[in-house]
C-alpha positions, 0 to 999 in steps of 0.5 A: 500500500502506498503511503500518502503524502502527508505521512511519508517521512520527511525530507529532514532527519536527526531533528533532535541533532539541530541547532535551534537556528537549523529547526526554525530555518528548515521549518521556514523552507519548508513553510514557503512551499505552502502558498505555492500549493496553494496557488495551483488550486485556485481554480477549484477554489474559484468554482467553489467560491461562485457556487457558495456566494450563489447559495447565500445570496439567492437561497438564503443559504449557509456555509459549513465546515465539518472536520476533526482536529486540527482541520475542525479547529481552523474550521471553527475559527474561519466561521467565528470570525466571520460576525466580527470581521463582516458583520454577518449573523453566527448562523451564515457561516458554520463550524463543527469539530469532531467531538464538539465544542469541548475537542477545540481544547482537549482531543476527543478519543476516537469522536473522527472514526464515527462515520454517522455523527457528523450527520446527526450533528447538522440535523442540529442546524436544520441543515438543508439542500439550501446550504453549502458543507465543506469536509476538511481533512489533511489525510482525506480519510477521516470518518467522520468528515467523508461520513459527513459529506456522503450523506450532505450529497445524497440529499442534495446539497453542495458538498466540497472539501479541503484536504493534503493528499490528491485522490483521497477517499474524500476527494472521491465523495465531494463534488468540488474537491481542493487538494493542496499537496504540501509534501511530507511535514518537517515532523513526519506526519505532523499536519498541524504544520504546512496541511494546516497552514495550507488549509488556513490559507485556502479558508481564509481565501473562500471566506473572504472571497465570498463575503467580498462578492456578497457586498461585505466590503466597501473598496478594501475597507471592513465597513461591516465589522462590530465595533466590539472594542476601542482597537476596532472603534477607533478603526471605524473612526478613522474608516471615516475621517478618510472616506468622508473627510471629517474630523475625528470628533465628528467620526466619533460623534456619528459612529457612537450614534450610528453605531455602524461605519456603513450606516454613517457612509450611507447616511452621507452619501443620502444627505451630505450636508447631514 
């Protein structure tokens, strides 16, 4: 049997031998094969992007993640860091970890090997053909991602996944898959490493493309985001005296009215004079 990618052995050996300098310089080598990975997917990244947007918008759908591990947990972080960055409700943008909310700290044992729970965790959601789930796995081979995926297809949702390894199990069962093949991690097996990286990267990518085309954005400014601490409202102060041209004790009178950067450009642009 062959040996997948991401548990072939790495390119270095006698880690424990190096220096300090020797580890962090091959960590970074190998790190800047990432996003070169990455690059050669952007076109089924693309295609995913269109169809999620298209789900959202038209349909009122939402987006889920499912995984376990590290790939539940980056799931997990790229949706609950959608409300803050783009204004959207917690339920547009959905992540489940193997095990619950309890594994995002402390392993499950064996909550990835179930292939039904995955399933029966959606029901939870009411999770519809309406909607857009994406399975992350670095192996492509985990239960209860594939299981996930499996059953999301037969009922007719959109299913897509982010995984390390070309042709995998889950590859097969998803209908738009994203394969970034990193090669072998600095520590044999180790996918928290450039698998997790890539898949942050490709996360980040799909999330924010989406929330871009769906009007989320204003030129390259977050005029959705929540004003939930002094860094961010002093950058929705300055959002404003840049756009508009204003003091800051006007950005700061009107953003603590309006409580919305996009409220305050919209009521400017309706009555400048306001």
């Amino acid at each position: 049997m062959s040996t997948r990618t991401t548990e072939q052995a790495s390119n270095y050996d006698h880690l424990e031998k190096m220096s300090t300098e020797e580890i962090l310089k091959n960590i970074n080598n190998e790190d800047k094969k990432v996003p070169l990975a990455v690059e050669k997917a952007i076109p089924q990244i693309e295609q995913l992007v269109e169809k999620i947007v298209d789900k959202i918008s038209n349909h009122k759908g939402r987006l889920f993640y499912i995984g376990a591990g590290t790939s539940g947990r980056l799931g997990v972080l790229d949706a609950s860091e959608c409300p803050p960055t783009f204004g959207v409700s917690h339920n547009v943008v959905i992540g489940l970890i193997a095990g619950g909310d309890g594994a995002l700290r402390k392993a499950v044992e064996n909550a990835e090997d179930d292939t039904e729970q995955a399933w029966k965790d959606l029901q939870e959601f009411s999770i519809s053909k309406n909607d857009v789930l994406v399975g992350i796995a670095a192996s492509g081979t985990t239960p209860y991602v594939i299981g996930g995926i499996k059953e999301a297809r037969e009922n007719g949702l959109i299913t897509a996944c982010v995984t390390n390894n070309a042709g995998s199990p889950l590859s097969e069962a998803s209908e738009f898959p994203i394969e970034v093949v990193v090669g072998p991690e600095f520590v044999t097996g180790s996918t928290r490493m450039k698998s997790g990286t890539a898949q942050k990267l490709v996360l980040n990518m799909i999330s924010t493309a989406v929330m871009i085309k769906l009007g989320r954005i204003k030129g390259n400014k977050m005029v959705d985001m929540q004003l939930s601490n002094k860094k961010l409202v002093s950058r929705g102060e300055l959002m404003l005296m840049e756009e508009l041209g204003i003091t800051e004790h006007l950005a700061k009178t009107l953003l603590e009215e309006h409580k919305s950067v996009r409220k305050v450009l919209e009521i400017f642009k309706n009555n400048p004079e306001k």
